[in-house]
C-alpha positions as CSV (number, residue, x, y, z in Angstrom):
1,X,0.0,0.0,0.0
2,X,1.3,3.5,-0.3
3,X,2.5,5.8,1.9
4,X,0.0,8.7,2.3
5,X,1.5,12.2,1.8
6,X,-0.1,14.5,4.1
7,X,0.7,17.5,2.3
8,X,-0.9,16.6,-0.3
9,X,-3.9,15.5,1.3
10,X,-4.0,18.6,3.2
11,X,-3.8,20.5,0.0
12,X,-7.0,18.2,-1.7
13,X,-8.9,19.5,1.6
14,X,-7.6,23.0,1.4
15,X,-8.6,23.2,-2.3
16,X,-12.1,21.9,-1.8
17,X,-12.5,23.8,0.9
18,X,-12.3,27.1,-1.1
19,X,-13.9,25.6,-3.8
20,X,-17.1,25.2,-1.9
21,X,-16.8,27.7,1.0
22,X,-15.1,30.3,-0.8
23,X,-16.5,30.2,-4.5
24,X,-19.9,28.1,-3.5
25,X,-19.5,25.7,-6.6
26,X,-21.8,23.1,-4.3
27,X,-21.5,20.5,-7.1
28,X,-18.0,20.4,-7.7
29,X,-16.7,17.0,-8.7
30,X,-13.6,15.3,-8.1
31,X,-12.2,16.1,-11.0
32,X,-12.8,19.2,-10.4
33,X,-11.3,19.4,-7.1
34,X,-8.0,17.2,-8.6
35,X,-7.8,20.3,-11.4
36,X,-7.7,22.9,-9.0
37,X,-5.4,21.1,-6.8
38,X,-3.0,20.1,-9.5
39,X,-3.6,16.6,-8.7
40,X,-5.2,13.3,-10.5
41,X,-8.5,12.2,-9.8
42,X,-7.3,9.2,-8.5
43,X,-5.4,10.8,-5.9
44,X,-8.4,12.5,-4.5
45,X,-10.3,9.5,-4.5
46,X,-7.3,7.6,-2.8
47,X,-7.3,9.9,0.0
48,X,-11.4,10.4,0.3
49,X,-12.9,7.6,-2.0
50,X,-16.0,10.1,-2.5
51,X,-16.7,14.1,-3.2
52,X,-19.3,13.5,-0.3
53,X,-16.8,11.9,2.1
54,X,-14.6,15.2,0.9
55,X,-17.1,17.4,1.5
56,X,-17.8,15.7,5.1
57,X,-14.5,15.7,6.4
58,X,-13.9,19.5,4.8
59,X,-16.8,20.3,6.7
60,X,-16.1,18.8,10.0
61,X,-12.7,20.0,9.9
62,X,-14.1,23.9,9.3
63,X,-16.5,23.4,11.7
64,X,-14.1,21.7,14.7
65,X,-12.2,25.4,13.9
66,X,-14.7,27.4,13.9
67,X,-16.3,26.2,17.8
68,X,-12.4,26.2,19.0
69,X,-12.2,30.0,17.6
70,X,-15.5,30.6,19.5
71,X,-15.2,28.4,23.0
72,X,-12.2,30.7,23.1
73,X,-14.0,33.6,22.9
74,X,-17.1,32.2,24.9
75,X,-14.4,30.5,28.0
76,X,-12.2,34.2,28.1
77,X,-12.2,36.4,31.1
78,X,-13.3,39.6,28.9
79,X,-16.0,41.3,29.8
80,X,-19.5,40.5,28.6
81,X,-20.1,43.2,25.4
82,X,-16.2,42.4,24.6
83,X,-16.4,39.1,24.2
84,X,-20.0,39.4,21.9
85,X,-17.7,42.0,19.9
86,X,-15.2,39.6,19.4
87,X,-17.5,36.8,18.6
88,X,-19.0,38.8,15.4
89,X,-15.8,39.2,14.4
90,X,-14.7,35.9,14.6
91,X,-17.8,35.0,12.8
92,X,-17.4,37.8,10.4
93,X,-14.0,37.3,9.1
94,X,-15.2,33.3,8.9
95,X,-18.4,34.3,7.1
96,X,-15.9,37.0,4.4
97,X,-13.2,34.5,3.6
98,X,-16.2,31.4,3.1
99,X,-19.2,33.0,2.2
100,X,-21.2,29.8,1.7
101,X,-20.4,27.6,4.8
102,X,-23.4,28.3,5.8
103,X,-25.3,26.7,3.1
104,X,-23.1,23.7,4.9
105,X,-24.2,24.4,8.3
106,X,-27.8,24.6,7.5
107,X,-27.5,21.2,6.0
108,X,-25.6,19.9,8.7
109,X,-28.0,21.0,11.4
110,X,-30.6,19.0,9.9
111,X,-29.0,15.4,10.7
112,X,-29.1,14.1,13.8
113,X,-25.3,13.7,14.4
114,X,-24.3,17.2,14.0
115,X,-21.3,19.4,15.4
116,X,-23.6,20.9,17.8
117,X,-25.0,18.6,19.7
118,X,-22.2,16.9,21.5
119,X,-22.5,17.1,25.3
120,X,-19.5,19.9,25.9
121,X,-20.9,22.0,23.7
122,X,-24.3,22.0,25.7
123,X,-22.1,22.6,29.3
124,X,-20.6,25.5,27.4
125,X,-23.6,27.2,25.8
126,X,-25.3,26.7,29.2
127,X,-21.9,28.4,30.7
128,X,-22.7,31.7,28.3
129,X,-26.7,31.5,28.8
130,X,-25.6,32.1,32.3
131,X,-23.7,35.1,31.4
132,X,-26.2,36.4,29.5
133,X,-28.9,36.3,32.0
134,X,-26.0,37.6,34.3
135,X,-25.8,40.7,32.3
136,X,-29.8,40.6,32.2
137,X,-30.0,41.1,35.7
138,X,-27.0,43.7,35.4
139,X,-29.5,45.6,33.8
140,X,-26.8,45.7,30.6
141,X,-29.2,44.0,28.0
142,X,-32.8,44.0,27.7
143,X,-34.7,41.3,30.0
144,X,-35.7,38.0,27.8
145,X,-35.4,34.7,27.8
146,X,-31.2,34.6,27.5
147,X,-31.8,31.9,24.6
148,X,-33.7,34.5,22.6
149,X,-30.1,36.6,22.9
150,X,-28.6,33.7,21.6
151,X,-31.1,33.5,19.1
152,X,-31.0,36.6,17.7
153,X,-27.6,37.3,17.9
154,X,-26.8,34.0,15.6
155,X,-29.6,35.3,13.2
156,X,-28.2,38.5,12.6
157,X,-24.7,37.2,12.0
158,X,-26.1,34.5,9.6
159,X,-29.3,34.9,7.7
160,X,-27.0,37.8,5.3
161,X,-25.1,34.9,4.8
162,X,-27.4,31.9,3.7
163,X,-29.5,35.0,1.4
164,X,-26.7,36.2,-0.2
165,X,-26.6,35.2,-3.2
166,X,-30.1,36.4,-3.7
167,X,-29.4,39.4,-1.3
168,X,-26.8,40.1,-4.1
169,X,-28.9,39.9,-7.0
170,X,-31.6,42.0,-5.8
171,X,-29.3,44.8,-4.5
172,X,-27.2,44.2,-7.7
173,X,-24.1,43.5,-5.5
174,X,-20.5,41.8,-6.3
175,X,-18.5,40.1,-3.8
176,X,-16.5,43.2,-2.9
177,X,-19.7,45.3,-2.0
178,X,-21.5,42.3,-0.3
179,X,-17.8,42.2,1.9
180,X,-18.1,45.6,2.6
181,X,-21.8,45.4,4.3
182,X,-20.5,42.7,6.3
183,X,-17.9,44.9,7.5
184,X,-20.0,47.4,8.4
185,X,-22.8,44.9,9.8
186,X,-20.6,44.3,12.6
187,X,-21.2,47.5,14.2
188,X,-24.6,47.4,13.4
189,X,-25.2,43.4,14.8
190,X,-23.4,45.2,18.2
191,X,-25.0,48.3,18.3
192,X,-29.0,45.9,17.8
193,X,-27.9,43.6,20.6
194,X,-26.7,46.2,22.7
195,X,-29.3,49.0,22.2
């Protein structure tokens, strides 16, 4: 059997990764992925057998990133509205260098074994709903249900995301504009949740 090259394998995931999160070709093929990568078709299907198992591990491997990024943010000793600041920009700068991860995430979330339903993720969120309610009672953010925060902060970070491409065509967009309102809906996703 041969010898796996990591590099290489890395560089089939890195490929395919921007391929669908970056430039949201959702049906790329293998081939496809192997001529962007400088690579044989083979090769990619040594190393995943399938586009769908490459898409799964691409996926899982963005996602396990992204909820380290964020149980950073979410475990840090910064104060409350720092650490929601820093949050929308982590998921900001995520959401501008792989615009459709989400279309990912949406599909993920509908399977029963997802990223987000493993157990420490449930002690952590409960560990932040705590805060939020802390800062509830602090009199720092409107009195609700501290899942609602949650809620709504998630939806105002991600619903631009899973409409853009029609958010693009209606408002006759390109990808540099539609970066530039995400920039500037930082402020505005801090300035809702904080009003």
């Amino acid at each position: 059997m041969a010898i796996r090259d990591k590099g290489t394998e890395q560089r089939i995931m890195d490929t395919a990764k921007h391929i669908f999160f970056a430039e949201g070709k959702l049906n790329a093929t293998t081939q496809d992925i192997a001529d962007a990568a400088g690579v044989s078709r083979t090769l990619v299907n040594y190393y995943f057998r399938s586009v769908d198992s490459l898409i799964d591990r691409v996926y899982r491997e963005a996602m396990a990133d992204l909820s380290l990024r964020l149980d950073k943010v979410m475990e840090s000793d910064a104060p409350f509205k720092e650490k929601v600041a820093i949050f929308i920009e982590v998921f900001a700068e995520l959401a501008i260098k792989y615009p459709y991860q989400e279309t990912f995430v949406v599909k993920d979330i509908n399977t029963a074994d997802n990223a987000f339903t493993d157990e420490d993720r449930q002690v952590k969120t409960e560990i932040f709903l705590k805060q939020i309610k802390a800062e509830m009672d602090a009199g720092h953010i409107e009195q609700m249900n501290p899942i609602h925060f949650m809620m709504n902060l998630f939806a105002l970070m991600s619903y631009p995301m899973i409409m853009r491409p029609m958010f693009m065509r209606i408002f006759k967009l390109d990808n540099e504009q539609f970066k530039q309102l995400i920039e500037e809906r930082k402020a505005l996703i801090f300035k809702t949740i904080f009003r």
